[in-house]
C-alpha positions in Angstrom: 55.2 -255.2 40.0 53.9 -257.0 43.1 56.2 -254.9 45.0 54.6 -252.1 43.9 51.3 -253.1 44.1 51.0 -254.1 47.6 53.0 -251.0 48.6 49.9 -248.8 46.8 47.1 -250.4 48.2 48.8 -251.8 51.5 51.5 -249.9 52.7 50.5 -246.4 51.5 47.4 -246.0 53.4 48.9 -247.2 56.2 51.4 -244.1 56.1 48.8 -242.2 55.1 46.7 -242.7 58.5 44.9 -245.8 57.7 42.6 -244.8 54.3 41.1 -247.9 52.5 40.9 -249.4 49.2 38.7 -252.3 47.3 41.9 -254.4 47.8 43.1 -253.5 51.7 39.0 -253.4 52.4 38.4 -257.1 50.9 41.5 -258.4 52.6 41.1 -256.9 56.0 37.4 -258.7 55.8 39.0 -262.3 55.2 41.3 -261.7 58.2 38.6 -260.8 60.1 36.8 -263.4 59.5 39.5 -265.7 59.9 40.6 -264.1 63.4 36.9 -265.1 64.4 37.0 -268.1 64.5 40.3 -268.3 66.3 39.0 -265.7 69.2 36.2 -268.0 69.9 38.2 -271.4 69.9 40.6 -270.1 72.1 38.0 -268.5 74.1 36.3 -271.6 74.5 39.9 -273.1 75.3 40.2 -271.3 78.1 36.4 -271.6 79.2 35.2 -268.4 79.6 31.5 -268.4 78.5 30.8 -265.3 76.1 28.0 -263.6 78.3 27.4 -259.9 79.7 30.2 -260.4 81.9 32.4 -261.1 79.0 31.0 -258.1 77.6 31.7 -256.0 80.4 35.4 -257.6 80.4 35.9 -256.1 76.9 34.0 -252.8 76.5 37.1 -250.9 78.4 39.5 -252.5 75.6 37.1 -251.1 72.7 37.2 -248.1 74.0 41.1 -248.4 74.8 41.7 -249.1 70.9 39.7 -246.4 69.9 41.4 -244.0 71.5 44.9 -245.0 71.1 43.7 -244.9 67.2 42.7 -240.8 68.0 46.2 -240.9 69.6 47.8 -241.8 66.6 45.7 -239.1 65.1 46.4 -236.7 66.9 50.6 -237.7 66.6 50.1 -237.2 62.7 49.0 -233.7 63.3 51.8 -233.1 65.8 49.1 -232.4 68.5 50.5 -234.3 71.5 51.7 -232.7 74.4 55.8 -233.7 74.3 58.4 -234.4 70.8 58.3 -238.2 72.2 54.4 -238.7 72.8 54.2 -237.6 69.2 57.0 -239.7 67.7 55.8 -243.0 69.9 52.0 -242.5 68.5 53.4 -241.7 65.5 53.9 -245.1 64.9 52.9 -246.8 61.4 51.8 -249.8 64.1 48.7 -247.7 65.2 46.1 -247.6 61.8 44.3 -250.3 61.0 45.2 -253.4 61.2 47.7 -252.5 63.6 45.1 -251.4 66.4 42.9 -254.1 66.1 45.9 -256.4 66.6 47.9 -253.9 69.2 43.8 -253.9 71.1 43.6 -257.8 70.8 47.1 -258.8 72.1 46.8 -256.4 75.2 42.9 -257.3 75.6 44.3 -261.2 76.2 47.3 -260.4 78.2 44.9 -259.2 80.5 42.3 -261.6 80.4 45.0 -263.8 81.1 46.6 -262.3 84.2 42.5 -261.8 85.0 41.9 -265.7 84.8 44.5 -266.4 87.2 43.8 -263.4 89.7 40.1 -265.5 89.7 41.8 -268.9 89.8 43.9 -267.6 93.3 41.3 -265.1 94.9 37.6 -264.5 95.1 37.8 -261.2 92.5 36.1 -262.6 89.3 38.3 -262.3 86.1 35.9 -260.0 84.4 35.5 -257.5 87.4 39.6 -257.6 87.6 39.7 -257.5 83.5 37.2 -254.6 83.4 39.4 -252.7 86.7 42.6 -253.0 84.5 40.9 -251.9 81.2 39.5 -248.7 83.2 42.9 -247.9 83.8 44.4 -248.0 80.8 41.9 -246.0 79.2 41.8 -243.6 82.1 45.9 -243.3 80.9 44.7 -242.3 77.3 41.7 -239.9 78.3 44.7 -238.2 80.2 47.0 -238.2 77.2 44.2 -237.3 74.4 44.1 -233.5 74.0 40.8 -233.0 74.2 39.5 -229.5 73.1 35.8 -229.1 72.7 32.5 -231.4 74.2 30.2 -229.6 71.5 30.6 -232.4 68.6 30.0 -235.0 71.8 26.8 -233.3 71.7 26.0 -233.4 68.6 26.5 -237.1 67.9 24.9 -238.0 71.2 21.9 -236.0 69.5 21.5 -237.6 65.6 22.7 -241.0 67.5 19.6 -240.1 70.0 17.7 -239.7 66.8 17.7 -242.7 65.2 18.0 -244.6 67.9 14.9 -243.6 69.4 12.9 -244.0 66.0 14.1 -247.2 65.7 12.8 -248.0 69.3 9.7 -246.6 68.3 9.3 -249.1 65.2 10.0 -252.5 67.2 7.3 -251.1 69.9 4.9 -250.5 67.2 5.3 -253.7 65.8 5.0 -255.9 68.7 1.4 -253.9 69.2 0.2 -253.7 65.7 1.3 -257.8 65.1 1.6 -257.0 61.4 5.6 -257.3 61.2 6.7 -261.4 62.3 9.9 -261.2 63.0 10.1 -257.4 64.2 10.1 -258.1 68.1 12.8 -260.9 67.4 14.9 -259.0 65.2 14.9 -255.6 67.1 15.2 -257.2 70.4 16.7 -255.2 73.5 20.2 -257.2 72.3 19.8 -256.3 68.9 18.7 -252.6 69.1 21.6 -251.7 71.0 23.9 -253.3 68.9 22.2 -251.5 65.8 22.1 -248.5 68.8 25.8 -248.9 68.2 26.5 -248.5 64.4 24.1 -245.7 64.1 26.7 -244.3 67.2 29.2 -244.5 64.1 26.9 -243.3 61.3 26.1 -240.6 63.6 29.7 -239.4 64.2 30.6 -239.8 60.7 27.7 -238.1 59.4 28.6 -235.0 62.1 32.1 -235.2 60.8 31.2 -235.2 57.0 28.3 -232.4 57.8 29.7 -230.0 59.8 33.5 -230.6 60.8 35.1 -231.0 56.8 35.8 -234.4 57.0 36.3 -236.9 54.6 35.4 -240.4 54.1 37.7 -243.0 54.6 35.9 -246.4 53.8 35.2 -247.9 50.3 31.4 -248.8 50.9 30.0 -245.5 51.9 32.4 -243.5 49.6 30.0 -244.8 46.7 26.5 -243.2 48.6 27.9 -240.1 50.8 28.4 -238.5 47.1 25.4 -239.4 45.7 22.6 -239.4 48.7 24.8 -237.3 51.1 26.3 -238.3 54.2 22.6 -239.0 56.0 23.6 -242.1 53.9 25.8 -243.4 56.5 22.4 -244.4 58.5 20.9 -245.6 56.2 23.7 -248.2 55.1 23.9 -249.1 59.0 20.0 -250.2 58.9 20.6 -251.8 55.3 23.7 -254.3 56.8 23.4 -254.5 60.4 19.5 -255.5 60.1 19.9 -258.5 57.9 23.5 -259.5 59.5 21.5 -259.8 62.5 18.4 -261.7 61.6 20.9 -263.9 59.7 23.2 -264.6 63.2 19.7 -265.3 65.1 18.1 -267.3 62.2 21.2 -269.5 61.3 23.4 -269.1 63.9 24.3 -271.8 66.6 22.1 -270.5 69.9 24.6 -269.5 72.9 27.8 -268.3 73.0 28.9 -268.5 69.0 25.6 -266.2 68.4 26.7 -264.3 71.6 30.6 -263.9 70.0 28.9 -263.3 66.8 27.1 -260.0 67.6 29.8 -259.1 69.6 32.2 -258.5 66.8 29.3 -257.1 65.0 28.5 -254.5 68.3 32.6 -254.1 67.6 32.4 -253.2 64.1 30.2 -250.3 65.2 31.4 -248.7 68.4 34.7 -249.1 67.9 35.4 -246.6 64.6 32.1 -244.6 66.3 34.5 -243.6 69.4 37.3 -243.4 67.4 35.8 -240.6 65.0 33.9 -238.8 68.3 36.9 -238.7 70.3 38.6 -237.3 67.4 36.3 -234.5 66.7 36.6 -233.9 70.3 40.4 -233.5 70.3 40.3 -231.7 66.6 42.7 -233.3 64.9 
């Protein structure tokens, strides 16, 4: 019976491209929570202060995962250019939580060969972490078949959207006075990372709208049906908002609150690329 059950809502969607479940969905979330706190002990381990050059260091490696996941993707429909591309992507190692873990282990070998490049020359390990990451993805744009720009455009237009309304609110806040916390919570650092999840809602919501998609997360399964999948942004403002004031309002000020909306700036661009690059390569 266990057997059986954590081959349903484990294994399954795992073979079945990486589809979630209540069960898979509440589990993932402890591990992430639990890989947290590791990343940012042995972060501090090794010193490296979690600023916009740590940022920079990573935001290669996001988009690196991302597209090794349309990869993957692109292996299940049989879409890759050679028999062994295909069966190598193919891999059951690739859906979630495989890529986060594939991403992670590749994103600290590098940082690690970085740090010492840094400790023996005057390149800093962020410049040489960033230079490596460009590479790699640079290797997967090559790989990825890519086949049309015109969904690009159109998430770069309903991300543009909301984006820009959003903008519009924290401006008219900080002149009308009326909303406190407005020009804390919708900061530069927090409007792009809430920039960044409506990036996502506004792939999925092209996907859903116009491509014949379907849904793969628990969460929004339960609105898309019901409100549509304009939903999806509506959700992002819903979570990211309060998960934000709650980081600056409880959180330890510095580098925990920095790795904090990190993750959360993760969360969001990461599946956003995936699902554009995807539409891209129609598959």
């Amino acid at each position: 019976m266990a057997q059986d059950f954590f081959y349903e809502y484990f294994v399954k969607p795992i073979a079945d491209n990486g589809w979630y479940n209540p069960f898979n969905t509440l589990v993932y979330g402890m591990l992430l929570v639990i890989g947290v706190y590791i990343v940012f002990r042995l972060l501090k381990k090794l010193k490296i202060c979690i600023d916009r050059h740590f940022l920079y260091a990573i935001l290669p490696f996001i988009f690196w995962g991302s597209s090794t996941r349309v990869l993957h993707d692109a292996s299940f429909a049989g879409a890759l250019a050679t028999p062994q591309l295909n069966a190598f992507y193919g891999s059951a190692i690739f859906p979630t939580p495989g890529s986060y873990i594939i991403t992670f282990g590749l994103a600290l070998l590098v940082l690690l060969i970085s740090l010492v490049v840094q400790r023996y020359s005057r390149l800093a390990y962020w410049k040489a972490m960033a230079g490596i990451g460009v590479a790699l993805c640079a290797i997967n744009v090559w790989l990825t078949p890519i086949v049309t720009f015109v969904p690009l455009a159109m998430v770069l237009g309903f991300w543009a959207l909301w984006t820009g309304m959003f903008w519009l609110v924290s401006r008219s806040g900080r002149l009308a006075g009326r909303l406190k916390h407005m020009p804390v919570l919708l900061s530069k650092p927090n409007l792009c990372i809430l920039s960044a999840h409506f990036f996502d809602a506004a792939a999925t919501f092209t996907a859903l709208t116009f491509y014949g998609y379907w849904e793969q997360h628990v969460v929004p399964n339960v609105f898309i049906p019901a409100i549509g999948p304009v939903s999806m942004f509506l959700l992002k403002a819903v979570v990211v908002i309060p998960v934000l004031w709650a980081i600056d309002r409880y959180g330890e000020p510095g580098s925990f609150n920095n790795f904090l909306k990190i993750v959360v700036l993760i969360l969001g661009l990461a599946p956003g690329l995936r699902d554009t690059i995807r539409l891209m390569a129609m598959v």
